[in-house]
C-alpha positions in Angstrom: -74.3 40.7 27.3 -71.5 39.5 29.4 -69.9 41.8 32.0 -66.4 43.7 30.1 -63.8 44.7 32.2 -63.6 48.5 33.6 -61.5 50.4 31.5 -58.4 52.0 32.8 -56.1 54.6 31.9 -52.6 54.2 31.6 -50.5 57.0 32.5 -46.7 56.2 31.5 -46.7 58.1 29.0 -47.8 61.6 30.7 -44.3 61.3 32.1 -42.0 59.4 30.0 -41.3 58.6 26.3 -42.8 55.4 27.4 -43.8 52.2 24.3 -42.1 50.9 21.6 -44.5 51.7 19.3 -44.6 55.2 20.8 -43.6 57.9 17.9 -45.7 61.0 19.4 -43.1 60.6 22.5 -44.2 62.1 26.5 -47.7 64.1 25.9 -47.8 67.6 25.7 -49.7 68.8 29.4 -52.0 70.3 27.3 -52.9 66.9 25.5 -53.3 65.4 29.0 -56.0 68.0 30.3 -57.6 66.9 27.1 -57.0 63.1 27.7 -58.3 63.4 31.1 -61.6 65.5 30.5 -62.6 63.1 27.9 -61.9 59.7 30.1 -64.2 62.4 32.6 -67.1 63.0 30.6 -66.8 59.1 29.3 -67.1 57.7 32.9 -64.0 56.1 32.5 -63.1 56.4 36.3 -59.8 54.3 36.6 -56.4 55.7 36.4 -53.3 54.0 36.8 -49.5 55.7 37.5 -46.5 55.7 39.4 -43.9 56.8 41.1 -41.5 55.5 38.4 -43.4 57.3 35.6 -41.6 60.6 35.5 -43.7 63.4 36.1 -46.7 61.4 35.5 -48.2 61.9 39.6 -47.6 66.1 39.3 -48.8 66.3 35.7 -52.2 64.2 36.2 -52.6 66.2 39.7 -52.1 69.5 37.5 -54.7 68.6 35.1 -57.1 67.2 36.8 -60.9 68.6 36.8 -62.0 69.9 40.4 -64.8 67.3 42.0 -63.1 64.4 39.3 -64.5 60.8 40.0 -60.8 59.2 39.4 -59.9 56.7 41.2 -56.2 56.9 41.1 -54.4 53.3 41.3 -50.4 54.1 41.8 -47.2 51.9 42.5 -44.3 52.5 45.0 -40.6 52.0 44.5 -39.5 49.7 47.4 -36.1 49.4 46.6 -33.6 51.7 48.1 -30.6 51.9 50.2 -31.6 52.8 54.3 -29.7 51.8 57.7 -32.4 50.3 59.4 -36.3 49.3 59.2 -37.5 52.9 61.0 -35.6 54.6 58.2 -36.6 52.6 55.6 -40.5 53.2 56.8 -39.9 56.7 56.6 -38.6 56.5 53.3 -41.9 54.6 52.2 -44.4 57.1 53.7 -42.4 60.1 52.4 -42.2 58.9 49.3 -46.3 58.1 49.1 -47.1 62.0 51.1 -45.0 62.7 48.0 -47.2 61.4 45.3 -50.3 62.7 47.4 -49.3 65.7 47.2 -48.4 65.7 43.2 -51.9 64.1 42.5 -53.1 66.7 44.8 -55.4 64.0 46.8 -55.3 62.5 50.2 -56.1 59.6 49.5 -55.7 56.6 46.6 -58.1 53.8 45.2 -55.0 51.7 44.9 -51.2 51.1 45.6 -49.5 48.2 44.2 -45.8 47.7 45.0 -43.7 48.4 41.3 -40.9 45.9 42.0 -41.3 42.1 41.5 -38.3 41.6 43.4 -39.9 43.3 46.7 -41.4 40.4 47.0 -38.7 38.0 47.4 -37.1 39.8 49.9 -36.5 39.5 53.7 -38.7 43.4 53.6 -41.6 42.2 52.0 -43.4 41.6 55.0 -42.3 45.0 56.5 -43.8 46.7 53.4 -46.9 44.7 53.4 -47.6 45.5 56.7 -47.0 49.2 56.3 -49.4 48.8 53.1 -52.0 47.5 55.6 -52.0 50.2 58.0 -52.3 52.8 55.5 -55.9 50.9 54.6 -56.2 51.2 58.3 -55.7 54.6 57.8 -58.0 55.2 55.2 -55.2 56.5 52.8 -55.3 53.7 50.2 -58.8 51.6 49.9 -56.5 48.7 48.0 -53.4 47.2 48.3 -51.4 44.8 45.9 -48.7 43.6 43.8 -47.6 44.2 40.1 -46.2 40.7 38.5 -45.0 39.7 35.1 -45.1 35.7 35.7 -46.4 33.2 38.0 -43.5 32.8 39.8 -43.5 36.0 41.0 -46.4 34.7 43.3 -44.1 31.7 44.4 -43.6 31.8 48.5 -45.4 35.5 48.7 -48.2 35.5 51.2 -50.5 37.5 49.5 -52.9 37.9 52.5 -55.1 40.9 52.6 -53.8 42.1 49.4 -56.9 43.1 47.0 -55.2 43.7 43.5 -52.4 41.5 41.6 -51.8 43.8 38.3 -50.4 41.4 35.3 -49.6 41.2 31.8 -52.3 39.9 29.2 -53.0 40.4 25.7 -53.8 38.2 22.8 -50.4 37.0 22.2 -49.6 36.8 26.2 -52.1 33.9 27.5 -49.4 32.4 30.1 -51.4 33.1 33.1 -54.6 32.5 31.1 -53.4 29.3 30.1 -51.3 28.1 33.4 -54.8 28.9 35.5 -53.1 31.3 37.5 -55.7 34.3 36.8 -58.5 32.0 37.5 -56.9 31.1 40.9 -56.8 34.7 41.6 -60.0 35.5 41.1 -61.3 32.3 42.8 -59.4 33.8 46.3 -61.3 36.8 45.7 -58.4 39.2 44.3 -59.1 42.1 41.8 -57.3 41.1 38.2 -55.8 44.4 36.6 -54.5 43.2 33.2 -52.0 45.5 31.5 -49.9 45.4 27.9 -53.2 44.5 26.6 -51.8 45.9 22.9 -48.4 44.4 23.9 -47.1 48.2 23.7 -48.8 48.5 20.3 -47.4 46.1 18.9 -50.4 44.0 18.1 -52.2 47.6 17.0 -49.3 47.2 13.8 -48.1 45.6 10.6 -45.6 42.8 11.2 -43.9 44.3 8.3 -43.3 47.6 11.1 -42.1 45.1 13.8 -38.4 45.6 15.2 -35.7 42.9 14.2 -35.2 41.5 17.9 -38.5 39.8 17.8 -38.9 36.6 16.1 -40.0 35.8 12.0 -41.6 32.9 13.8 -43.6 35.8 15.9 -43.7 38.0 12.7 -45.2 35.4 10.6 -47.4 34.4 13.5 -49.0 37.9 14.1 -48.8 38.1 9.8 -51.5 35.5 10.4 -53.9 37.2 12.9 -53.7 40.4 10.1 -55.1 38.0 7.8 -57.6 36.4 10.0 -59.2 39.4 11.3 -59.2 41.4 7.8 -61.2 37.9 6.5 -63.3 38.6 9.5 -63.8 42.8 8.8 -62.5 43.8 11.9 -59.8 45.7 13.0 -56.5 45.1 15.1 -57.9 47.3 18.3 -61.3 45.8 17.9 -60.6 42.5 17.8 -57.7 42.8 20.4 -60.2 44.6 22.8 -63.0 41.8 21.7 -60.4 39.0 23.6 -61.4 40.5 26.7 -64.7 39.6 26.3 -63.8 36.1 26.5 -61.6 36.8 29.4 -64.4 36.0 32.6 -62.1 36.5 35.3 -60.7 40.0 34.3 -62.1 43.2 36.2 -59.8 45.8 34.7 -58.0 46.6 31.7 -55.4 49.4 31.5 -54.8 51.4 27.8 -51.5 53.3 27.7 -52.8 56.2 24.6 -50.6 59.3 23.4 -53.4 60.8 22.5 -57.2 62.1 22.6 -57.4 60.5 19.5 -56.5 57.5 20.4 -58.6 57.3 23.8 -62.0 57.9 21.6 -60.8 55.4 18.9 -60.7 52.6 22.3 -63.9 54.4 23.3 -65.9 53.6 20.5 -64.2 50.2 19.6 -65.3 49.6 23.6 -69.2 50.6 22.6 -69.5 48.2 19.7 -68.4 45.4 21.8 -70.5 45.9 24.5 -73.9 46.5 22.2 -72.9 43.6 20.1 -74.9 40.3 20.3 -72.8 38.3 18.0 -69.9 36.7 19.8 -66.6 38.0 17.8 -65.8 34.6 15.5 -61.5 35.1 16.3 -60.8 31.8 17.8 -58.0 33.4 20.0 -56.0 30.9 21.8 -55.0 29.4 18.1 -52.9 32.8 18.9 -51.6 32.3 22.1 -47.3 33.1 22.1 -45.1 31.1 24.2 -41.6 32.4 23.3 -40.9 34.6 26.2 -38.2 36.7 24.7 -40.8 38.2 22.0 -44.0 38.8 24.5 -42.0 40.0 27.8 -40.6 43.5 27.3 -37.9 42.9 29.3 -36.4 40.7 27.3 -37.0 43.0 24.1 -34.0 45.1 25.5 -31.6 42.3 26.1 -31.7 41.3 22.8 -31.8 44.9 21.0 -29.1 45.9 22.8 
C-alpha cells in the first residue's frame, strides 16, 4: 500500500462556532477531553490550532492527558499596530509565551504565520527571522506559512521555512492542478492540506447546500452523490480515498464536533489503508474552478 498522509486534528472548533456545516456549535470541554483521548489512544499525534481560534490554545492545554505524544502545530497573528520593530518583537514573543502557556508546553512541533498578508509586507522578513531563532531556540522544531492560493507564494522567500499549510479537497485541485504542491514538495517543504471536506460541505446533500454557492456547483457535486452511491461508498470515504492519490501530501487536518465524528474518520481511515483495490472515483473529472464557491472567503461576500 502507498504511504497516506498523517492525520491531523483540527482544533477551530474547540474555540469557536467555527464551519458552515457546523450545527453542534463550539464543543463542550467535556467533549474535547473525550476528542483528545481517543486521537491519544488512536496514535493520531498531530494537532493543529491557533491563536485566532478562541479559546482553542487554553481549552486543548486543559484537556490534555499528562505524558501526551501531541505534537501541537499553531499559527500567530502578525498583524497589529506597534511604534517600532523592538516593540513589535515583543508583541510577537509575548503573544507565543502566551499560547505556551495556555497549551501548558514549552515548546511546539510547528508555528505557521495565520495571515497571508504577512507575507507581502515590508515585516515579513522581520518575522521570519524571529521564527528562525525561536528553532534556534529549540521552542518551535518547524516554521512556515498558511496560504489559500499560489500567489500568496509570489516574491516570499520561503528559505528555511519547513511547512506551507494549504487548502485541498476533491472540489479544490488548484494547486494540485497548477503544480504548485508538487513544487513544494520537490524543495523539500512539508504539505499540510486543510478544508479537506470543504467545511463539510462535500460530507452533504447538494439539496442542504446554502443559496450563495452555485446550481452549476450544486449540480456538479449532485453528480459525485451519484457516482460514488453507483460505486457503494460513502461521501467521507471516498473524500478521504482522494488522498490516496495525492503523493506529495504528508498531512491532512479534520476539523470534527465530535467523538463521533473522529471514530467515523478513524475507521473510514482503516479501510483505506488495508484496501488493495484502488478506489475506482476518477477524481479530477471533479475538480471546481469557480473560486467564489470553493474559497470560503468568498462564501461571505456573497451571503452577505
Amino acid at each position: 500500500m502507498d504511504t497516506f498522509p498523517n492525520l491531523c486534528l483540527g482544533t477551530a472548533q474547540f474555540g469557536l462556532d467555527y464551519g458552515l456545516t457546523n450545527r453542534n456549535g463550539k464543543v463542550e470541554s467535556t467533549n474535547v477531553e473525550e476528542i483528545l483521548n481517543f486521537a491519544f489512544y488512536n496514535e493520531i499525534k498531530l494537532l493543529d490550532t491557533a491563536q485566532a481560534y478562541g479559546e482553542a490554545e487554553k481549552i486543548i492545554g486543559k484537556n490534555l492527558i499528562k505524558n501526551n505524544h501531541f505534537k501541537v502545530i499553531s499559527k500567530i497573528n502578525t498583524e497589529m499596530n506597534y511604534e517600532n520593530n523592538t516593540e513589535f518583537l515583543e508583541i510577537l514573543e509575548n503573544n507565543l509565551k502566551s499560547s505556551l502557556k495556555k497549551l501548558s508546553s514549552t515548546k511546539l512541533y510547528g508555528l505557521l504565520i495565520h495571515n497571508v498578508g504577512s507575507l507581502k509586507n515590508s515585516k515579513y522578513r522581520l518575522i521570519k527571522e524571529w521564527l528562525i531563532s525561536l528553532k534556534d531556540r529549540k521552542i518551535v522544531k518547524n516554521i512556515g506559512i498558511s496560504i489559500y492560493e499560489k500567489n500568496d507564494l509570489d516574491k516570499v522567500d520561503l528559505d528555511k521555512l519547513d511547512i506551507v499549510q494549504l487548502p485541498l479537497s476533491i472540489y479544490d485541485q488548484r494547486l494540485l492542478n497548477d503544480g504548485t504542491i508538487k513544487s513544494l514538495k520537490k524543495s523539500g517543504f512539508k504539505i499540510h492540506a486543510r478544508s479537506i471536506f470543504l467545511q463539510g460541505l462535500v460530507l452533504q446533500s447538494y439539496i442542504t447546500w446554502p443559496d450563495f454557492l452555485s446550481t452549476n456547483f450544486k449540480s456538479h457535486h449532485k453528480s459525485f452523490e451519484q457516482d460514488i452511491n453507483n460505486n457503494n461508498l460513502t461521501k467521507l470515504k471516498a473524500s478521504l480515498s482522494f488522498f490516496k492519490t495525492c503523493k506529495d501530501i504528508d498531512v491532512i487536518l479534520v476539523g470534527i464536533t465530535s467523538k463521533k465524528e473522529l471514530e467515523e474518520i478513524q475507521n473510514a481511515l482503516e479501510e483505506i489503508k488495508n484496501e488493495s483495490i484502488e478506489c475506482p472515483i476518477a477524481y479530477k473529472k471533479y475538480s471546481w474552478d469557480k473560486i467564489y464557491d470553493i474559497d470560503p472567503r468568498k462564501w461571505i461576500k456573497r451571503g452577505s
